[in-house]
Backbone as JSON Lines, residues from 0, in Angstrom:
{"i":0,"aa":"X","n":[-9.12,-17.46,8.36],"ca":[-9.13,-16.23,7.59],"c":[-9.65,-15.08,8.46]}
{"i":1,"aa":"X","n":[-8.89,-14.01,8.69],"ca":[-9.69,-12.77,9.02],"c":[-10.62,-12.17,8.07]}
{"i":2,"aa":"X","n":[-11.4,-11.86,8.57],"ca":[-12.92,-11.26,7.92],"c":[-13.3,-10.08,8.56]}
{"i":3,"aa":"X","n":[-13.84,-9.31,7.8],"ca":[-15.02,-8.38,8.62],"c":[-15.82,-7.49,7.65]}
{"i":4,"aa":"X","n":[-16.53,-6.91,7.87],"ca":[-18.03,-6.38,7.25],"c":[-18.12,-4.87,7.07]}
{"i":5,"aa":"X","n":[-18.15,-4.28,5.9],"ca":[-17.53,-2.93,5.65],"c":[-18.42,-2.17,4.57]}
{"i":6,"aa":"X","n":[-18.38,-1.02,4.93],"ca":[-18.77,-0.08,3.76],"c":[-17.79,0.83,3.24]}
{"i":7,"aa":"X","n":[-18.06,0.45,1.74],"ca":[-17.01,0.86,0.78],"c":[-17.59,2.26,0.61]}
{"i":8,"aa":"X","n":[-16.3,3.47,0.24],"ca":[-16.56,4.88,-0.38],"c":[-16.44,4.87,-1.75]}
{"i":9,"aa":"X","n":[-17.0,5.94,-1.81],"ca":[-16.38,6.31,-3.63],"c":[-14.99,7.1,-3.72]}
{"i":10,"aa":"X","n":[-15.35,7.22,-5.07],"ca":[-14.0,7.62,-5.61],"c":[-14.08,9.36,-5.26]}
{"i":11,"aa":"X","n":[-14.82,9.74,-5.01],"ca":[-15.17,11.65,-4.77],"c":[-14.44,11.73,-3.41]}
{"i":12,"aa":"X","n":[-14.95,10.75,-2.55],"ca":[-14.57,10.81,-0.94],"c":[-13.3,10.7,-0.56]}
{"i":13,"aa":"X","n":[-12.95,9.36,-1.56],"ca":[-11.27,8.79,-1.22],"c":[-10.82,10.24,-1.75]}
{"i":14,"aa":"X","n":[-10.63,10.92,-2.65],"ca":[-10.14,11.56,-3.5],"c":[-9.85,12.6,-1.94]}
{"i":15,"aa":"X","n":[-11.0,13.24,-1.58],"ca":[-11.24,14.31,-0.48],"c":[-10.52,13.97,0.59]}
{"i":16,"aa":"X","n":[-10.57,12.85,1.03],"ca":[-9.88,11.77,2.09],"c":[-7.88,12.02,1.69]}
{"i":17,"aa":"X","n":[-7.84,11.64,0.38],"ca":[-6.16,11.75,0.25],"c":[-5.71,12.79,0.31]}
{"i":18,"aa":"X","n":[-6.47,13.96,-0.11],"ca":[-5.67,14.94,-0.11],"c":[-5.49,15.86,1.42]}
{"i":19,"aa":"X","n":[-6.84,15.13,2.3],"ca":[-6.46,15.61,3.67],"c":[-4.95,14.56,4.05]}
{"i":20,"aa":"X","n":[-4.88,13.38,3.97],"ca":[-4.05,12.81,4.38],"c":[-2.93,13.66,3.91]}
{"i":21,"aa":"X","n":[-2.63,13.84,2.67],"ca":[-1.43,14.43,2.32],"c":[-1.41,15.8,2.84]}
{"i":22,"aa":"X","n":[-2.35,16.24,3.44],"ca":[-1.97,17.91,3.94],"c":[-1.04,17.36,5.67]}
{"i":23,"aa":"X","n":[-1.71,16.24,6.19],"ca":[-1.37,15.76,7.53],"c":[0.33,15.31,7.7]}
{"i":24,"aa":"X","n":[0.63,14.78,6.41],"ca":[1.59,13.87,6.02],"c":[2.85,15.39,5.75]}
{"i":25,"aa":"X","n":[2.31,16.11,5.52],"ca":[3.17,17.13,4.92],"c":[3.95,18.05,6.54]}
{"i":26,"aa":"X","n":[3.31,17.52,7.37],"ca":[4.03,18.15,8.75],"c":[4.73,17.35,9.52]}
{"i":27,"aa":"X","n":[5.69,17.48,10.38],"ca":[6.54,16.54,10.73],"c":[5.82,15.85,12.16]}
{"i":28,"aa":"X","n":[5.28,14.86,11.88],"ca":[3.94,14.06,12.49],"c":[4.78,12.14,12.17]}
{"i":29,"aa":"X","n":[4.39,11.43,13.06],"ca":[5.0,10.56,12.87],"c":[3.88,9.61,12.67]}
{"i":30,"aa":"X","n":[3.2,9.78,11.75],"ca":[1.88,8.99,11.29],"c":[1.8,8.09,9.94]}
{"i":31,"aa":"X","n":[1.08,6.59,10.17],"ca":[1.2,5.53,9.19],"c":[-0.49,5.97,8.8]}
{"i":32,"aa":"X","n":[-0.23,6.32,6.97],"ca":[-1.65,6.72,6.75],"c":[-2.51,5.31,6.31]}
{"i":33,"aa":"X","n":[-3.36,5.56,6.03],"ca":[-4.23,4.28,5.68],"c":[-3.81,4.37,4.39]}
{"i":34,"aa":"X","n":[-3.68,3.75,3.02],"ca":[-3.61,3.38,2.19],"c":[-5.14,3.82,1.34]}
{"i":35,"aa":"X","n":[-5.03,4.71,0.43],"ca":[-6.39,5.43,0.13],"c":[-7.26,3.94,-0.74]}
{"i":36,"aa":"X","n":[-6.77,2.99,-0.8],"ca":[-7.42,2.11,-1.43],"c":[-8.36,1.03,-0.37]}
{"i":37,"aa":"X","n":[-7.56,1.05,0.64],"ca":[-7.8,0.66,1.78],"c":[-9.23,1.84,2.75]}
{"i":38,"aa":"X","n":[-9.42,2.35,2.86],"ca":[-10.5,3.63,3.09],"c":[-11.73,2.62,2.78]}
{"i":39,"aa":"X","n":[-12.02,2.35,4.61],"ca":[-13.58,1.81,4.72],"c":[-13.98,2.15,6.07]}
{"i":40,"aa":"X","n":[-15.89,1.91,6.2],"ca":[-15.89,2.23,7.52],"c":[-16.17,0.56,7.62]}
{"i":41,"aa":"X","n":[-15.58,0.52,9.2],"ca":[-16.3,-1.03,9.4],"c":[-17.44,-0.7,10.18]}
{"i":42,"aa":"X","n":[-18.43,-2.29,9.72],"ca":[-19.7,-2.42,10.48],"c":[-19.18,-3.79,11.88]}
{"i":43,"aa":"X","n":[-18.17,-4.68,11.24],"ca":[-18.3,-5.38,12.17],"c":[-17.18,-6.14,11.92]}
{"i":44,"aa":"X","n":[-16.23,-5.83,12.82],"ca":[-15.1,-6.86,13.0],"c":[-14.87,-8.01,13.24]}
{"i":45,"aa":"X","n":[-14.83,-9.18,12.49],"ca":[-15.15,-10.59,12.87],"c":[-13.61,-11.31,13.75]}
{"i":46,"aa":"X","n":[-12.66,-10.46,13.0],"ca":[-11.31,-11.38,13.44],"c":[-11.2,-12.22,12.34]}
{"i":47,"aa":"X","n":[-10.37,-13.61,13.04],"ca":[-9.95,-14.54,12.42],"c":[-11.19,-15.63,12.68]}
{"i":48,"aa":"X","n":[-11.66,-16.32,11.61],"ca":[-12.79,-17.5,11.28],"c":[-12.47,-18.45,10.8]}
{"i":49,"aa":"X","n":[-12.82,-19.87,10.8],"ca":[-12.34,-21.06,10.25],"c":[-13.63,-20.33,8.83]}
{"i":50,"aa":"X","n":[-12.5,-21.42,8.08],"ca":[-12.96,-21.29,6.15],"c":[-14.73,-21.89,6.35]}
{"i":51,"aa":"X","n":[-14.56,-22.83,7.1],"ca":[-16.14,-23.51,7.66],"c":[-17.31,-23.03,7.88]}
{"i":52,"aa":"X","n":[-16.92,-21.5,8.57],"ca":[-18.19,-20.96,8.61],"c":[-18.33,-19.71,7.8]}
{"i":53,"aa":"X","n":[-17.38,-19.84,6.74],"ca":[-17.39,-18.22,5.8],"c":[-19.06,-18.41,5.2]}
{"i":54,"aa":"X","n":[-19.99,-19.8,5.17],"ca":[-20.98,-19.84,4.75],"c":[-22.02,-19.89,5.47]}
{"i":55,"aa":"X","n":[-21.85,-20.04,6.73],"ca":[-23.01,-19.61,7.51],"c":[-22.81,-17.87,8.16]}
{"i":56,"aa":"X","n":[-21.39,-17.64,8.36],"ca":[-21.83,-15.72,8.19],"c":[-22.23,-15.43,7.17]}
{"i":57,"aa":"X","n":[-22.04,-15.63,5.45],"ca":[-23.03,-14.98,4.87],"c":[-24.56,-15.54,4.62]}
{"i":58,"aa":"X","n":[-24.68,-16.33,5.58],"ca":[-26.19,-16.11,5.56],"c":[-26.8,-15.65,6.75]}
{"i":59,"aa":"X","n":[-25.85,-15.22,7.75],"ca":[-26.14,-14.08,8.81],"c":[-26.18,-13.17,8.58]}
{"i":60,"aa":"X","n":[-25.53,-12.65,7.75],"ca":[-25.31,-11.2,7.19],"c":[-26.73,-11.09,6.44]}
{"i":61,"aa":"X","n":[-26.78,-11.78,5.32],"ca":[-27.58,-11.68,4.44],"c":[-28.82,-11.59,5.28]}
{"i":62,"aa":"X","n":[-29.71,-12.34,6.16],"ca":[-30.7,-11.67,6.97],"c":[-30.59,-10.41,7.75]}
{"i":63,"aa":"X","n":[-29.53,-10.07,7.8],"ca":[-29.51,-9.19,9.04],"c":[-29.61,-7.84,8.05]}
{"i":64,"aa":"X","n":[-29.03,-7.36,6.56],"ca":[-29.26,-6.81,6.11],"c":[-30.93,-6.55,5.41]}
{"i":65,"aa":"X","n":[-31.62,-7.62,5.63],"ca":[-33.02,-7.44,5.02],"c":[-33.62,-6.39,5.87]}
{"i":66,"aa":"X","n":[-34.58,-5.95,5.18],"ca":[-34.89,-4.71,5.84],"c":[-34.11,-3.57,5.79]}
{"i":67,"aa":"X","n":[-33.02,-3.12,5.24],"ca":[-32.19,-2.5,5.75],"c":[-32.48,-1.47,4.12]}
{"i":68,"aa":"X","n":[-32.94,-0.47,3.93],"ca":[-32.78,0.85,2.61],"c":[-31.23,0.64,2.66]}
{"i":69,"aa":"X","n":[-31.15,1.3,1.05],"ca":[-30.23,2.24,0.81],"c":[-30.42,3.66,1.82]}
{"i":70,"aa":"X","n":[-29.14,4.07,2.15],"ca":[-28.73,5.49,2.96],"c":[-27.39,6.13,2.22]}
{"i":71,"aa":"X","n":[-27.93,7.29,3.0],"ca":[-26.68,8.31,2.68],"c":[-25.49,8.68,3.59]}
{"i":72,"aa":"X","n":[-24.59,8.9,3.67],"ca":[-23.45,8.76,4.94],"c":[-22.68,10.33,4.26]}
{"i":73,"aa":"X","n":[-22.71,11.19,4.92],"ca":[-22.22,12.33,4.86],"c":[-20.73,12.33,5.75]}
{"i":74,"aa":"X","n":[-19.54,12.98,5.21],"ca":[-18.24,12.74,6.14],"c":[-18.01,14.3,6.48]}
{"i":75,"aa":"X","n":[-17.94,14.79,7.38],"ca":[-17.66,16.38,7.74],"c":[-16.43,16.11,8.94]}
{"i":76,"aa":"X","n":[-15.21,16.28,8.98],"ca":[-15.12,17.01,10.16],"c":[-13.73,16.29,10.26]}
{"i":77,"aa":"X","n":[-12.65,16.22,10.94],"ca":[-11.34,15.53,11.02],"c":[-11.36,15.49,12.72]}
{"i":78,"aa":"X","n":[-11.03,14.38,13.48],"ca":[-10.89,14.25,14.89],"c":[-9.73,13.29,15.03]}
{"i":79,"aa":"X","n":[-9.67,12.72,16.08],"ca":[-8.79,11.69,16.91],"c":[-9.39,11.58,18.26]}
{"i":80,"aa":"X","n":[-8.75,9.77,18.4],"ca":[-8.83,9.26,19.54],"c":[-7.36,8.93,20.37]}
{"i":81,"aa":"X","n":[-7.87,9.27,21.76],"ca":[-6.67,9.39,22.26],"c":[-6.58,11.06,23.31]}
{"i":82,"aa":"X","n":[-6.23,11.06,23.86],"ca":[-5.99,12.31,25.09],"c":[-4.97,13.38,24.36]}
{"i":83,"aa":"X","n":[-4.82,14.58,24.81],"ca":[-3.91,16.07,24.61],"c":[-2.56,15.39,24.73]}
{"i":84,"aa":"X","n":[-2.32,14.18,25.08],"ca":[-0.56,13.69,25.27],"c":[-0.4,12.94,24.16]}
{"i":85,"aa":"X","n":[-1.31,11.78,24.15],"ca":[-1.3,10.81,23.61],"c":[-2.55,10.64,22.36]}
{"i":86,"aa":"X","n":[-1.75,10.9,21.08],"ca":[-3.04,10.77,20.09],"c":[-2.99,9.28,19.05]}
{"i":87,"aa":"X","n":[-3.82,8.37,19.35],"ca":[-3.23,7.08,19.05],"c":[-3.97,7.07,17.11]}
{"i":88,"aa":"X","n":[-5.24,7.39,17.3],"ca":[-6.26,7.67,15.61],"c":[-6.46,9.02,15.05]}
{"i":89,"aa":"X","n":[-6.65,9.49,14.07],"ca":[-7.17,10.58,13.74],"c":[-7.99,9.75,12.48]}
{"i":90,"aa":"X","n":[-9.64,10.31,12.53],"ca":[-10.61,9.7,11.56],"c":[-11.4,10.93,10.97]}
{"i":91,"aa":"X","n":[-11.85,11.03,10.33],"ca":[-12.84,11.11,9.48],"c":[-14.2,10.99,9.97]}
{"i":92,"aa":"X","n":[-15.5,12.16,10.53],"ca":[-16.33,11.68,11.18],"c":[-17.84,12.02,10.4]}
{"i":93,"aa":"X","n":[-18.56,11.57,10.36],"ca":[-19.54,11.04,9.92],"c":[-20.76,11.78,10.26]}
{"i":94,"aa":"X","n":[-21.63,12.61,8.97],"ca":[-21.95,13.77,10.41],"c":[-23.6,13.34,10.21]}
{"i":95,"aa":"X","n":[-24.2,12.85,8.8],"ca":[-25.43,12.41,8.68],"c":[-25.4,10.65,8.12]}
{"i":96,"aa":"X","n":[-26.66,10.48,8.7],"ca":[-26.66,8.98,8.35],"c":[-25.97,7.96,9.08]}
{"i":97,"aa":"X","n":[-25.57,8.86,10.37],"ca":[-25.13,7.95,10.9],"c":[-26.26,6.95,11.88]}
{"i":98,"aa":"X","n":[-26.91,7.34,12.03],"ca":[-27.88,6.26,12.86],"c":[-28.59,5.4,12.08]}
{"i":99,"aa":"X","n":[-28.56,5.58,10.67],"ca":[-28.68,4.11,9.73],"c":[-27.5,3.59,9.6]}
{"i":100,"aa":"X","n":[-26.76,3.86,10.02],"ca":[-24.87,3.14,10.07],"c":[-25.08,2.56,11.24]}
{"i":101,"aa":"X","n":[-25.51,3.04,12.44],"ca":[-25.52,1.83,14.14],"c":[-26.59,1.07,14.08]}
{"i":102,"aa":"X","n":[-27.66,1.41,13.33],"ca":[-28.54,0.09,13.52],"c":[-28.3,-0.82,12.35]}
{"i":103,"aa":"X","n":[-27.68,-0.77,11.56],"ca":[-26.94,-1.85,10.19],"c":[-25.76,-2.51,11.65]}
{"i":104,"aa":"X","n":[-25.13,-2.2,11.68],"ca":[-23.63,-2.13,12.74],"c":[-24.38,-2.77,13.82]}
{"i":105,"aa":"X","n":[-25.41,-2.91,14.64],"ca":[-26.0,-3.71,15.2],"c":[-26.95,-4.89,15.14]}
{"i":106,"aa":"X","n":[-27.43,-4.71,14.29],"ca":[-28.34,-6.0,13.8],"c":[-27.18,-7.39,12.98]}
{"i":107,"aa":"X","n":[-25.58,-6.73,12.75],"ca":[-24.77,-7.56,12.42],"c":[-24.34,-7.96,13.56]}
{"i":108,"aa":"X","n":[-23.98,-7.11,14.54],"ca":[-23.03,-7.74,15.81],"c":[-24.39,-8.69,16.73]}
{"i":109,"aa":"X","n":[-25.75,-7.87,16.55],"ca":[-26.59,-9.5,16.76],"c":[-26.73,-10.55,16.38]}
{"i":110,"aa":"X","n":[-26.16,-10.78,14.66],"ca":[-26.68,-12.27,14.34],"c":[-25.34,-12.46,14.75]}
{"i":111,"aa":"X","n":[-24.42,-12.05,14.33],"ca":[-22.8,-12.58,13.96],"c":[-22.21,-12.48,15.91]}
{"i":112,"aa":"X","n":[-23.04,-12.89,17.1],"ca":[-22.33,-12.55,18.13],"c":[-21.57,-13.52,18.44]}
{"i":113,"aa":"X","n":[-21.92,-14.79,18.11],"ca":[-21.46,-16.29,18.18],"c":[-20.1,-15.7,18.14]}
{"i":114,"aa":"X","n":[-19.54,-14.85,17.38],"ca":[-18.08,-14.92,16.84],"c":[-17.26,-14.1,17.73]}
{"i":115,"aa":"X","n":[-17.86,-12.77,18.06],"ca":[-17.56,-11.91,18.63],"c":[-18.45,-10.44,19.0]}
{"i":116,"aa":"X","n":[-18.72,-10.55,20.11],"ca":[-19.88,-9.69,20.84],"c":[-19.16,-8.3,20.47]}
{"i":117,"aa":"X","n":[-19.32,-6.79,20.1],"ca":[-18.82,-5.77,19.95],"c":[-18.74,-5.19,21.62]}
{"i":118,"aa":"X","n":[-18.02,-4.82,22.51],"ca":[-18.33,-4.34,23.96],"c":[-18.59,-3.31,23.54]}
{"i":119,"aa":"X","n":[-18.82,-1.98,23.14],"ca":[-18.76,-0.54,22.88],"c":[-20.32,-0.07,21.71]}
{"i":120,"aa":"X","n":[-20.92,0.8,22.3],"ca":[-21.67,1.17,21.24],"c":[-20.96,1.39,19.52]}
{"i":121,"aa":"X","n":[-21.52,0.74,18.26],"ca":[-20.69,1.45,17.5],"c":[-20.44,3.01,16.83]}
{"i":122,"aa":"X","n":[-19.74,3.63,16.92],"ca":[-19.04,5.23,16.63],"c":[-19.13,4.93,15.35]}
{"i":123,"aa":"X","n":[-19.46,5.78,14.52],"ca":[-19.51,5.83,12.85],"c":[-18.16,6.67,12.8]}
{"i":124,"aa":"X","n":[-16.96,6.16,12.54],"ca":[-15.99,7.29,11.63],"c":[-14.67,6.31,11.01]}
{"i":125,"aa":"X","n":[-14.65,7.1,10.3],"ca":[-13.38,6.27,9.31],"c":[-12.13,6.66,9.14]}
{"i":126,"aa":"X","n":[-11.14,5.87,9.99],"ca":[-9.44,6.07,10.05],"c":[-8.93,6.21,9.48]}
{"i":127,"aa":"X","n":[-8.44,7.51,8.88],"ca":[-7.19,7.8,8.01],"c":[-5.79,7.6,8.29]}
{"i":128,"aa":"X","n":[-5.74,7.86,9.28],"ca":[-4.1,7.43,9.94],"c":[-4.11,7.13,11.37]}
{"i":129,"aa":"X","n":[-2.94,6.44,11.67],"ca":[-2.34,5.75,13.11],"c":[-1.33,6.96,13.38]}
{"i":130,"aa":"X","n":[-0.98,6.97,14.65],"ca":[-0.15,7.94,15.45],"c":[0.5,7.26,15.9]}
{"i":131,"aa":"X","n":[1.86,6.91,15.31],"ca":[2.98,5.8,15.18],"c":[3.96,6.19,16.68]}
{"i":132,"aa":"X","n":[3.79,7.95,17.33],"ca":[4.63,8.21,18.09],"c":[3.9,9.25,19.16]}
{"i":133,"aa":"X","n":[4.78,10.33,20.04],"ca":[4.33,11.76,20.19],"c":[5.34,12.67,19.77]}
{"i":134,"aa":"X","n":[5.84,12.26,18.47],"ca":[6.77,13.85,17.67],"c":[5.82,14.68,17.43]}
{"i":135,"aa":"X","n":[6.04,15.66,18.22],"ca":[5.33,16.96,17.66],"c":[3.21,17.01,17.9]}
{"i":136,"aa":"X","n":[3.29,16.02,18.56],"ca":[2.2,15.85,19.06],"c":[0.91,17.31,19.28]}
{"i":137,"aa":"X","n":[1.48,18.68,20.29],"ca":[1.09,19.84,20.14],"c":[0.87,20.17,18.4]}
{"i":138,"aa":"X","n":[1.52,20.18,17.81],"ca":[1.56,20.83,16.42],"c":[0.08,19.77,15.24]}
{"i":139,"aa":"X","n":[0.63,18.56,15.61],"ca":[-0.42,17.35,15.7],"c":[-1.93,17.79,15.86]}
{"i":140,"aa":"X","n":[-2.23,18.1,17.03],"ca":[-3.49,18.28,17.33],"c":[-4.17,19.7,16.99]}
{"i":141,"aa":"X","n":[-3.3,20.75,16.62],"ca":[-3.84,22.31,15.8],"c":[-4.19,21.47,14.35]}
{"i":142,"aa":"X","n":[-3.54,20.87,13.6],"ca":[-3.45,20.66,12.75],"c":[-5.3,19.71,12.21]}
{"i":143,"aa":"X","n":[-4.94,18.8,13.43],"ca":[-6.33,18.11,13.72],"c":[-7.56,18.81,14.11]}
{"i":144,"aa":"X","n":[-7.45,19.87,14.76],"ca":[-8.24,20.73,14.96],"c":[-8.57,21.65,13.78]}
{"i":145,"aa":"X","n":[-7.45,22.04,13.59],"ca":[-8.32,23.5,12.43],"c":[-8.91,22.25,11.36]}
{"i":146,"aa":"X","n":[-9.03,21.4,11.24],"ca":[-9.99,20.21,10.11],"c":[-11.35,19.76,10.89]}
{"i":147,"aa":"X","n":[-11.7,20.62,12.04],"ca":[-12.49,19.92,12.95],"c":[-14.17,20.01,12.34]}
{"i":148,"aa":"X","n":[-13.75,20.82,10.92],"ca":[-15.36,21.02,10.47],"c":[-15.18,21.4,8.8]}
{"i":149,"aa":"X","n":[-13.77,20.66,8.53],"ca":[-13.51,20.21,6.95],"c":[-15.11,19.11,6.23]}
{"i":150,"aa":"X","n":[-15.17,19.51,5.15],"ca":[-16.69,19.13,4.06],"c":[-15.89,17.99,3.91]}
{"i":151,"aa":"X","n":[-16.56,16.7,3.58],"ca":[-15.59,15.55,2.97],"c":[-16.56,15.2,1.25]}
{"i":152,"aa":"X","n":[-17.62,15.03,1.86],"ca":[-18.56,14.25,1.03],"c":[-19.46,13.46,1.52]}
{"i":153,"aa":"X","n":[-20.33,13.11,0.62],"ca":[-21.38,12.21,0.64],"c":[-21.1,10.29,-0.22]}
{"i":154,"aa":"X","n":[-21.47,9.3,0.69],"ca":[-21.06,8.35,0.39],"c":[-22.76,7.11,0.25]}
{"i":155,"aa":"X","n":[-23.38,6.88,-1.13],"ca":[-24.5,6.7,-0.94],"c":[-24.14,4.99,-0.71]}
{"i":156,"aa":"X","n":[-24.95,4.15,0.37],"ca":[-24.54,2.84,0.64],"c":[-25.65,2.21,0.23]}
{"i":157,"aa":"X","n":[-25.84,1.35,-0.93],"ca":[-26.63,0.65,-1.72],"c":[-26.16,-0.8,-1.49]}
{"i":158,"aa":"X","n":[-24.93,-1.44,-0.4],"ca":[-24.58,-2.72,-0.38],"c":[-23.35,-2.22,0.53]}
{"i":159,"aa":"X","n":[-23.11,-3.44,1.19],"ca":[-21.81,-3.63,2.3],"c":[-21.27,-4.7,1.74]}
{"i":160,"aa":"X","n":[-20.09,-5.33,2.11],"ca":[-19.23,-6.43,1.58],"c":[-18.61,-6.79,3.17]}
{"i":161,"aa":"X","n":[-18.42,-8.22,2.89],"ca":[-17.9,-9.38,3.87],"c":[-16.4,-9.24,2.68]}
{"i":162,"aa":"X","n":[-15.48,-8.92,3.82],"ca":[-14.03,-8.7,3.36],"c":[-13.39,-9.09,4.07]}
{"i":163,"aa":"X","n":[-12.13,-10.02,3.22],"ca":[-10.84,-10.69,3.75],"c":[-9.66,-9.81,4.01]}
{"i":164,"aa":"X","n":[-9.15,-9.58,5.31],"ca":[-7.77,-8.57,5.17],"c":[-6.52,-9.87,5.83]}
{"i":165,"aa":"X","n":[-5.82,-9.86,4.94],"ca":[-4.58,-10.89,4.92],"c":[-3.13,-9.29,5.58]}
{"i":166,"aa":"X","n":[-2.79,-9.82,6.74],"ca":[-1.81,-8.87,7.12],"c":[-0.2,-9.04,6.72]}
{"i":167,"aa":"X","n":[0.01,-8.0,5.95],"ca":[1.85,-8.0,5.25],"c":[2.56,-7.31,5.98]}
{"i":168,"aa":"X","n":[3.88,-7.38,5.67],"ca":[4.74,-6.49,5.96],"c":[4.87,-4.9,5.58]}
{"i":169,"aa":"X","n":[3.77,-5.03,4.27],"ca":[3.42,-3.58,4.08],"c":[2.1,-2.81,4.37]}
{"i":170,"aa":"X","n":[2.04,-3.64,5.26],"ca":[0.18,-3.58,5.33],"c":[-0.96,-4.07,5.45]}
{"i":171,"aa":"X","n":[-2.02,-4.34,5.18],"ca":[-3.23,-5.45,5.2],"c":[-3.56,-5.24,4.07]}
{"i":172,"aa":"X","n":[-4.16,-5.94,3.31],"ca":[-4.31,-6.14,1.68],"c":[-5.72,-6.35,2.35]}
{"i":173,"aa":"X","n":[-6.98,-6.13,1.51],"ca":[-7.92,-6.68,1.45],"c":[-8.9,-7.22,0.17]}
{"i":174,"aa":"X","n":[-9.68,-8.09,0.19],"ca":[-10.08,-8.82,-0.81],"c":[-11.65,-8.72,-0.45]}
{"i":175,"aa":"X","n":[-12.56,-8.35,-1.26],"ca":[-13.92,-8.96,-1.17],"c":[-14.31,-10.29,-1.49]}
{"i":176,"aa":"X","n":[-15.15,-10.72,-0.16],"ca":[-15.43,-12.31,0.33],"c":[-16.81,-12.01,-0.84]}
{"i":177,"aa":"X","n":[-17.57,-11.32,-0.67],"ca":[-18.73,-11.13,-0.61],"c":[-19.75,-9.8,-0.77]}
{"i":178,"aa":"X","n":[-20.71,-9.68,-1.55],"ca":[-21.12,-8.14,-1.41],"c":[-22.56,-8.35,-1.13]}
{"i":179,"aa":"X","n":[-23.39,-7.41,-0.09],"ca":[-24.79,-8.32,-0.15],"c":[-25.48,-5.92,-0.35]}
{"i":180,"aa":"X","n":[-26.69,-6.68,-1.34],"ca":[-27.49,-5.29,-1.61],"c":[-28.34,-5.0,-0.37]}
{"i":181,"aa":"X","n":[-28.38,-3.68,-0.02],"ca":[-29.55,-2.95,0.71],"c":[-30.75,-3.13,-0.03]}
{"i":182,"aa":"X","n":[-31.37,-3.75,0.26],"ca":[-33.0,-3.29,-0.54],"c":[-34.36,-2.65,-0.14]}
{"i":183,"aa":"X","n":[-34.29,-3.04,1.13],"ca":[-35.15,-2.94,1.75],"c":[-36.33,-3.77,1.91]}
């Protein structure tokens, strides 16, 4: 099963989130949006796991979250990854709370390394769309730009979830494995 470890938004954010997508979607851009139901940030990408140990990651998880408050995750700003030629992401970036997002995002990729070590510090931001091509790429990146300091919302994280994404022909479906509370 593929797995991985995520914080869910609300319904205020997605809402803020679709209607940027649909302003993006509305220019001739050759971009696959995320599916507004689909709209998470990940903490930790596991991959694919035998069914065997879906019970000893959640009791990795589950320590690794102790200690851990409720936080607030503020979204401001529209970017992409990828160079002036080549724009492969455009996300959603994360402008407070994010350094209670990398040390959650690290204390998982410490217990859970057995599975897969993260190489990269983790970046707090959340993918709205893939850049399927370079049509119109110039027009692309004004577009990405004048959003470079769009308000999104506030997303309060009281619990993360261990989630199954099964990949279709229309997409990745995902399922919650698991939800574990912040308490502190």
């Amino acid at each position: 099963m593929r797995l991985f470890v995520a914080v869910e938004l609300d319904d205020n954010v997605v809402a803020r989130l679709s209607s940027i997508q649909e302003k993006l979607s509305s220019g001739d851009f050759d971009l696959k949006l995320v599916e507004p139901g689909n709209l998470h940030l990940t903490l930790k990408f596991l991959g694919e796991v035998q069914e065997s140990q879906v019970k000893q990651i959640e009791s990795i998880i589950s320590g690794s979250v102790n200690g851990f408050r409720p936080f607030t995750l503020s979204f401001r700003g529209i970017g992409r990854f990828g160079g002036r030629d080549r724009v492969n992401v455009i996300w959603a970036g994360v402008k407070d709370g994010s350094q209670d997002f990398v040390n959650l995002a690290k204390a998982l990729d410490s217990g859970l390394s057995f599975i897969r070590r993260e190489e990269r510090e983790p970046s707090p931001h959340l993918t709205i769309a893939r850049v399927k091509s370079g049509r119109n790429i110039p027009a692309l990146l004004h577009e990405v730009d004048s959003l470079g300091d769009v308000k999104i919302g506030e997303v309060r994280v009281n619990e993360i979830k261990l989630k199954q994404s099964v990949l279709t022909p229309q997409g990745p479906v995902y399922s919650d494995v698991k939800t574990f509370a912040l308490k502190g």
